[in-house]
C-alpha positions in Angstrom: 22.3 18.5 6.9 23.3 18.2 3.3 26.9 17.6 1.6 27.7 20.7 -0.7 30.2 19.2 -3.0 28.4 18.1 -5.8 29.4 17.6 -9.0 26.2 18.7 -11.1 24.4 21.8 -9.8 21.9 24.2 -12.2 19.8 26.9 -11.4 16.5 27.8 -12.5 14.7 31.2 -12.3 12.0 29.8 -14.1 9.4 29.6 -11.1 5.4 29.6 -12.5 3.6 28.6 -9.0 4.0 28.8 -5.6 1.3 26.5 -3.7 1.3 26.1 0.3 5.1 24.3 1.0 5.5 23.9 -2.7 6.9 25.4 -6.0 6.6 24.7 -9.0 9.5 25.0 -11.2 8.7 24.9 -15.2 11.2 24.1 -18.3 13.7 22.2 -16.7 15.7 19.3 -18.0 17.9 15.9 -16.5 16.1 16.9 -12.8 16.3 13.5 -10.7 13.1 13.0 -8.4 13.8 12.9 -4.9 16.4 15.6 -5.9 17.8 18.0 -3.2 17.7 22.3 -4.4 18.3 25.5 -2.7 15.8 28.1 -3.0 16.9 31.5 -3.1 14.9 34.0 -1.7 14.5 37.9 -3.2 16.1 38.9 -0.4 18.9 36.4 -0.9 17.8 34.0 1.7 18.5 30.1 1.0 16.4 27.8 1.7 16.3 23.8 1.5 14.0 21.9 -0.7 13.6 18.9 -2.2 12.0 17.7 -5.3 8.4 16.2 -5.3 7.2 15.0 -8.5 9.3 15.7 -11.9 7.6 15.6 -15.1 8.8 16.1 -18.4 9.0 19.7 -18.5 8.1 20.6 -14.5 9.2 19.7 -11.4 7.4 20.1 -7.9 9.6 21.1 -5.5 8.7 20.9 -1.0 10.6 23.9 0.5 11.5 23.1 4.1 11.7 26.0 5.9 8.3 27.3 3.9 7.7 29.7 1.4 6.8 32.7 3.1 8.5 35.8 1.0 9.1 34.0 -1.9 7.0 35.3 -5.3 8.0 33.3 -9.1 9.9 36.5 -10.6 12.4 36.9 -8.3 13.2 33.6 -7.0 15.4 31.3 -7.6 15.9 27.4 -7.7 19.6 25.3 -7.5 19.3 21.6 -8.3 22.4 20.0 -6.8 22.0 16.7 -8.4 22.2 14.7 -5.3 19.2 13.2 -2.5 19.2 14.4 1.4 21.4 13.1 3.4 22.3 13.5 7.4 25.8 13.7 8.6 26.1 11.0 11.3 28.6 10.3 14.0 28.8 8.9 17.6 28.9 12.1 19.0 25.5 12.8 18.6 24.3 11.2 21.5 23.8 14.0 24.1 22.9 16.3 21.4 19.4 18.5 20.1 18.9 18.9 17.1 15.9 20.8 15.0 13.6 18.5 12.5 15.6 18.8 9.7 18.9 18.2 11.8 20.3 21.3 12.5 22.3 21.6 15.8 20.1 24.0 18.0 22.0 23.1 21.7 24.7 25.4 23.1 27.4 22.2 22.2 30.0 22.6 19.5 29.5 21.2 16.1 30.0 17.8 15.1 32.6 15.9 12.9 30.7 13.9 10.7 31.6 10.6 10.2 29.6 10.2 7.6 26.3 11.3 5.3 23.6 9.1 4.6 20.5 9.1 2.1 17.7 10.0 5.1 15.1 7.6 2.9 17.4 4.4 3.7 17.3 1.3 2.5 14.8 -1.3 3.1 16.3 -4.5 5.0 15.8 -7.7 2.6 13.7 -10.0 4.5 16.0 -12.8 4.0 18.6 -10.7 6.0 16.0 -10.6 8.7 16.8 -11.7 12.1 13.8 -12.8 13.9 13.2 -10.4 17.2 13.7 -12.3 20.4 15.2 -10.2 23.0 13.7 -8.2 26.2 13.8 -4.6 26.4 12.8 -3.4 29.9 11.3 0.3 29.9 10.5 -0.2 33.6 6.5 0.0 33.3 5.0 -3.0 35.2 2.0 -2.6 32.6 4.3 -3.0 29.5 7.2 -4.8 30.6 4.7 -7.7 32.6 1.8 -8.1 30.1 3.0 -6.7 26.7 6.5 -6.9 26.4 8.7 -4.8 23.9 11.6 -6.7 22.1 14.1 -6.1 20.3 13.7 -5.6 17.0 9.9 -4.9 17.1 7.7 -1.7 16.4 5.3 -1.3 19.0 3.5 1.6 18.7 1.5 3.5 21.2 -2.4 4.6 20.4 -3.6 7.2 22.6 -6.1 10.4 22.8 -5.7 14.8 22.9 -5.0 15.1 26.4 -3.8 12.2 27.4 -0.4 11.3 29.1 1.5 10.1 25.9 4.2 12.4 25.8 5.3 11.8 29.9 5.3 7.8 28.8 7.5 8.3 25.9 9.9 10.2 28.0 9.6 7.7 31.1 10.2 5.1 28.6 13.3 7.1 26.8 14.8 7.5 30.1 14.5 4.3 31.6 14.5 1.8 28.9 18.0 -1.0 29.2 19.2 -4.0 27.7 18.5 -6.7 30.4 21.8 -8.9 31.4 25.0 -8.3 29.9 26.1 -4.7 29.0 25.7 -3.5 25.7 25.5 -0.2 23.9 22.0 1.5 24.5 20.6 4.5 22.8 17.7 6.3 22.6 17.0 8.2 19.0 13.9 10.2 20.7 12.0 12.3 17.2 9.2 14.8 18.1 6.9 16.4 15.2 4.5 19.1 15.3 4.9 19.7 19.2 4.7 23.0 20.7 7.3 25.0 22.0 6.0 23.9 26.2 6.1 20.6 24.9 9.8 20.8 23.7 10.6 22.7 26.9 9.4 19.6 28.8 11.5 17.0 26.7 14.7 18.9 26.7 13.7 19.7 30.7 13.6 16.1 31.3 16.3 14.5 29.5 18.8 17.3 30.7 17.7 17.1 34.6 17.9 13.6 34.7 21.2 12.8 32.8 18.8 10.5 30.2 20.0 13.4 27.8 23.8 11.5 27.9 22.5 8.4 25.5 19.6 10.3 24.0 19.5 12.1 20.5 16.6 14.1 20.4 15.1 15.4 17.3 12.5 18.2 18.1 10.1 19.8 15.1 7.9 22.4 16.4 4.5 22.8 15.3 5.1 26.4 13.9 8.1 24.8 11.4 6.8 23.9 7.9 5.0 20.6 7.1 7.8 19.9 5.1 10.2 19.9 7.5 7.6 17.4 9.3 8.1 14.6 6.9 12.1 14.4 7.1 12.0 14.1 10.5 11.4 10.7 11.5 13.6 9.6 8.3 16.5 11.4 9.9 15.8 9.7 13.3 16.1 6.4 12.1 19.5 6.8 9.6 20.9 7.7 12.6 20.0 5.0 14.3 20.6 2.6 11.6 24.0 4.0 11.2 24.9 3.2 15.1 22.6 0.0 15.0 24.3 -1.7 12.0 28.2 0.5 12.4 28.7 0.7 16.0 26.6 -2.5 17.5 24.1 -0.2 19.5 20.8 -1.5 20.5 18.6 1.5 19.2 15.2 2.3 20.8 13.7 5.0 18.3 10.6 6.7 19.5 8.5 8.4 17.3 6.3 11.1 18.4 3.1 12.4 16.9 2.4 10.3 13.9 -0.9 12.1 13.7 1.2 15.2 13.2 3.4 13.8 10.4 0.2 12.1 8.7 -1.4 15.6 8.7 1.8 17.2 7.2 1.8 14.5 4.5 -2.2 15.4 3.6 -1.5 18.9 3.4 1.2 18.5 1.1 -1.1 16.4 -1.0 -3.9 18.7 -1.0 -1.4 21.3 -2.5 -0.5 19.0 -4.9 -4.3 18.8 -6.1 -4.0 14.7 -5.3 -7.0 12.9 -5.1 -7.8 12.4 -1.6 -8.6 8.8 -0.4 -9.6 8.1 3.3 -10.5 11.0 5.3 -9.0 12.9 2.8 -5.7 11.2 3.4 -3.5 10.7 0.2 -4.0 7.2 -1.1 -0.5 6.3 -0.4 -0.7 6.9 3.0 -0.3 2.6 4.0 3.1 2.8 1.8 4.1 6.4 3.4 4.0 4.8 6.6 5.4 1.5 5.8 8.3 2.8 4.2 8.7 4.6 8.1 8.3 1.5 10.1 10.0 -0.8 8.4 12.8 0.0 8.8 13.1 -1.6 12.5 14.2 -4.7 13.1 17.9 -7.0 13.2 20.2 -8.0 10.2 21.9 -11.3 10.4 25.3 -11.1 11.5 24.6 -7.4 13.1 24.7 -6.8 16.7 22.8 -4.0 16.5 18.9 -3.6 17.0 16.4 -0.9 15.9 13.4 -0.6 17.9 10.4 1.8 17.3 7.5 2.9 19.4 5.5 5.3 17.2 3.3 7.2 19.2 -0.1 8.1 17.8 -3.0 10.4 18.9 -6.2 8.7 17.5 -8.5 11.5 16.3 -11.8 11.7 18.6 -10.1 8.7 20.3 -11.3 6.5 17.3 -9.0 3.2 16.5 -10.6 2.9 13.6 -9.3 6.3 12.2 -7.1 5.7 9.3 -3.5 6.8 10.8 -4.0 4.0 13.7 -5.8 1.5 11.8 -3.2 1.1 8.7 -0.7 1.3 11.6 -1.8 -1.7 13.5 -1.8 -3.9 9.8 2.1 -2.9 9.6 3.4 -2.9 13.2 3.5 -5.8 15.4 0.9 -4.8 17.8 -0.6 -1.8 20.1 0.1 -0.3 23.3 -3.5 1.3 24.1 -3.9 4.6 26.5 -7.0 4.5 28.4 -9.0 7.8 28.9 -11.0 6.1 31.9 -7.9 5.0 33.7 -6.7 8.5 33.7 -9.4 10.1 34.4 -9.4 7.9 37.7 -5.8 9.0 38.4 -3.9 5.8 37.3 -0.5 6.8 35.7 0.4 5.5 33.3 -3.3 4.8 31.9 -2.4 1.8 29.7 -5.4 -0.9 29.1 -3.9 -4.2 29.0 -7.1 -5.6 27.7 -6.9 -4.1 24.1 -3.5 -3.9 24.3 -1.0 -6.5 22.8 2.8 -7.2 21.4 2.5 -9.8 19.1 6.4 -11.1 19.5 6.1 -10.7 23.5 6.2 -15.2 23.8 9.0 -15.2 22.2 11.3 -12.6 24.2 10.5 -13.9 27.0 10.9 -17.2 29.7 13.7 -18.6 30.8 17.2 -16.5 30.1 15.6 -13.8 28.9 12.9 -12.8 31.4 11.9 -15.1 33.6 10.6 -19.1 33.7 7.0 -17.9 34.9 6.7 -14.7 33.2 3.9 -16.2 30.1 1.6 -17.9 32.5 1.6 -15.5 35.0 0.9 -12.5 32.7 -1.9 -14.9 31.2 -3.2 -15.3 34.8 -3.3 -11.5 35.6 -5.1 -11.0 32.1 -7.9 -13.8 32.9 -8.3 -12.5 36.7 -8.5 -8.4 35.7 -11.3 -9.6 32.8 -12.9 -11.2 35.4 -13.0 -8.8 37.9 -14.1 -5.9 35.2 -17.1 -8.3 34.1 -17.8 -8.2 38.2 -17.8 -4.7 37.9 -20.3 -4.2 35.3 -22.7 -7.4 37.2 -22.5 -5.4 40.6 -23.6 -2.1 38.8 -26.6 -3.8 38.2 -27.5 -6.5 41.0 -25.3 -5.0 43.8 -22.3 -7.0 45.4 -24.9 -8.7 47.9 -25.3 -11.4 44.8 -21.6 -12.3 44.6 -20.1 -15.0 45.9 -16.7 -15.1 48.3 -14.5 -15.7 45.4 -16.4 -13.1 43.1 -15.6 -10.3 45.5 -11.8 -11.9 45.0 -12.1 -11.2 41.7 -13.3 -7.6 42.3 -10.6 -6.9 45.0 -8.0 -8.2 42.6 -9.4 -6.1 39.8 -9.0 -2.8 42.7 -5.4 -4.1 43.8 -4.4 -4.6 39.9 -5.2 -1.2 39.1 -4.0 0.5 42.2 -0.6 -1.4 42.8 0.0 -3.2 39.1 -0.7 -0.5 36.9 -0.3 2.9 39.0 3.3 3.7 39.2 5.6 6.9 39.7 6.8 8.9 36.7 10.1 8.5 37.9 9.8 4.9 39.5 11.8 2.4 36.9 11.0 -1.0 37.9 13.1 -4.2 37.5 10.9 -6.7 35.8 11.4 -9.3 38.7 9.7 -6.9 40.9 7.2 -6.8 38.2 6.8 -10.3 38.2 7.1 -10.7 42.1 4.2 -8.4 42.1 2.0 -10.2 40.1 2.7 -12.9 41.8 1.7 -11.4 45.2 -1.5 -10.3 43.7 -2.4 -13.7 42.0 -1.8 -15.3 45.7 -4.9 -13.3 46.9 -7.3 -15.3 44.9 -7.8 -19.2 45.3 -4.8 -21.6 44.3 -7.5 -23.6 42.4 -8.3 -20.1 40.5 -5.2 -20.3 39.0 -5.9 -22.7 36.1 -3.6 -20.8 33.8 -0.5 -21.7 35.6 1.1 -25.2 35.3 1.0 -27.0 39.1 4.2 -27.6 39.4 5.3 -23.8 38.7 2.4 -23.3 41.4 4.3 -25.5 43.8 7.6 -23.9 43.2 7.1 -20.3 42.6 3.7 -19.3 44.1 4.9 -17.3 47.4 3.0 -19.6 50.0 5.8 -21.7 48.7 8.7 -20.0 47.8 8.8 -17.6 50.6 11.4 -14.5 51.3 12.9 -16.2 47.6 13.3 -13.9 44.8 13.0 -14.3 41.8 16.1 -14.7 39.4 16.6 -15.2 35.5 18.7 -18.1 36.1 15.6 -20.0 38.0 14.9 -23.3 35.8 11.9 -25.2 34.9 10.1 -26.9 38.1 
């Protein structure tokens, strides 16, 4: 993980604390904050570290790989004047690797290309290249209603026990560039998972082939909270490194935030911080900003870095801070339902809460297709409908509705069932998408569909346009 050529390394036996992940190092002089150090163990052990907070005559220092067996007589700390960086390369791709990047597949190891500083830099916004581009993950529910782009964070809220770890690896292995072909990778980071969970990622990447344009970055919930907090960082250097060096379109998912925001309290509380929300450091907004924002294009740069941070909401509460400072720094929410899966729809994504703020403008004509914003706007207005229906014939009975309300409350059924139900291993194209929507909106009255312009009606609407699919070339009517 680290470069061992420095050119200013000291060592200090002068441990006075040891609290939780950290250790607290006294009388020491010219130490840098954000400073990587070896820990050496009684038993000769090294371990990596980094420091914390430096003050003017002790440093706090976060030992990765814990400090279990360590006491402040006999060990050991070796500043080595230099930050944590990741050695980076193409050949990558296909590869496991621990939390803190360590190479724990079978493969051989890898030539580094190069090392970078794992905290990054942050993109000045003037170099910013507005997201416009489609990324198809092949979910009807995302890729129809809340598109991802390229270029956007899009992060997914959902609850203990829900499906949010089967999405993210449905997404990771279906998810392409639409159109020409370009270089597509997926920079797939897992924190605080358990061992079955890491069984069933490495499972499904590896059975499937996904594993061949996949990096996958897998800390286990046993490995230190430390550990936790590099993890993501890692992820996305790598994927800046073959976003902005190589011209790949990088798709970085991020899974649990929850369990990176809970490593970063319980470093704080053993830091003696004073606890804000929840008892969340105060700097928890910036923590995560300094994480997210580092998605998004460069000017002149083929390359694209896309994150879906995956979030479990605490007692399924949006409000909780990890989701709710998310939302004000991402560009949107993907929301998993607990009703919908307890019904048996797969995946269980609401598109009623849900939204991607940049979805108008990646798609439409060239990108998507002509029809796609109306018609998504249509399916939105006829499933609210139909759910209002439902909640009306709970109380009065369907005897009370009229022949186009029980449209509306078929639709809702049909949306549900053939919309948003799909396989775990069915990847659809997003003109089958849209040619499904389509078929469903042609169930309820032509004058129901006020959300679509006429002439599109006339031209696109299946009572019209027949055995004609749909293409991205198809022009304005």
């Amino acid at each position: 993980m680290t470069d061992e050529s420095y050119s200013s390394i000291i060592t200090y036996s002068t441990v006075s604390a040891i609290a939780g992940p950290l250790v607290f190092v006294r009388d020491i002089k010219g130490i840098s904050y954000g400073e990587i150090v070896n820990v050496i163990a009684p038993n000769e052990e090294k371990r990596t570290g980094q420091v914390l907070e430096v003050s003017e005559d002790i440093a706090v220092v976060q030992v990765f790989e814990g400090t279990q067996g360590l006491d402040t007589t006999k060990t050991s700390v070796r500043f080595l004047g230099e930050t944590i960086k990741i050695a980076v390369s193409q050949d990558m791709l296909g590869r496991i690797f621990s939390g803190s990047g360590k190479i724990i597949d079978a493969g051989p190891q890898i030539f580094a290309e190069e090392h970078l500083d794992i905290t990054g830099a942050p993109i000045n916004p003037y170099a910013r290249e507005f997201p416009r581009e489609f990324i198809q993950t092949g979910i009807s529910s995302i890729d129809g209603l809340n598109t991802l782009i390229r270029g956007q964070k899009l992060p997914i809220f959902s609850g203990s026990g829900l499906p949010h770890n089967n999405i993210a690896a449905q997404i990771a292995r279906q998810a392409k560039v639409l159109g020409k072909e370009e270089e597509f990778a997926v920079i797939f980071a897992a924190m605080g998972i358990t061992t079955e969970e890491a069984r069933f990622f490495r499972s499904d990447f590896e059975t499937t082939g996904a594993l061949e344009r996949v990096i996958l970055f897998l800390n286990l919930a046993d490995s230190p909270a430390a550990e936790r907090l590099i993890t993501p960082r890692i992820a996305l250097s790598v994927a800046e490194y073959l976003a902005f060096e190589y011209d790949y379109h990088c798709l970085v998912i991020l899974t649990d935030m929850t369990n990176y925001a809970e490593a970063l309290r319980e470093i704080s509380a053993a830091r003696e911080e004073v606890p804000g929300r929840r008892g969340y450091p105060g700097y928890l907004y910036t923590d995560l900003a300094t994480i997210y924002e580092r998605a998004g294009r460069i000017k002149g740069k083929k390359g694209t870095i896309t994150q879906l941070p995956i979030l479990s909401m605490p007692s399924d509460d949006i409000t909780h801070p990890i989701p709710d400072l998310s939302g004000y720094i991402t560009e949107g929410q993907l929301i998993i339902d607990r009703d919908l899966n307890r019904r048996g729809i797969y995946p269980p994504i609401d598109p009623m809460p849900s939204l991607s703020r940049l979805m108008r403008e990646g798609i439409g004509r060239n990108r998507t297709h002509v029809t796609h914003k109306p018609v998504a706007d249509q399916m939105f207005a006829g499933y609210s409908m139909g759910r209002n229906l439902r909640d009306l014939v709970a109380v009065v009975g369907e005897e009370s509705l009229t022949s186009v309300d029980k449209k509306y409350l078929d639709f809702a059924d049909r949306f549900e069932k053939e919309f948003l139900q799909q396989g775990y291993y069915e990847a659809r194209e997003i003109f089958y998408t849209l040619e499904l929507a389509w078929e469903l909106l042609s169930d309820l009255p032509e004058d129901e569909l006020k959300r679509i312009p006429p002439k599109m009606l006339q031209k696109y609407h299946p009572q019209y346009r027949g055995d004609k699919k749909l293409s991205i070339d198809d022009p304005e009517p």
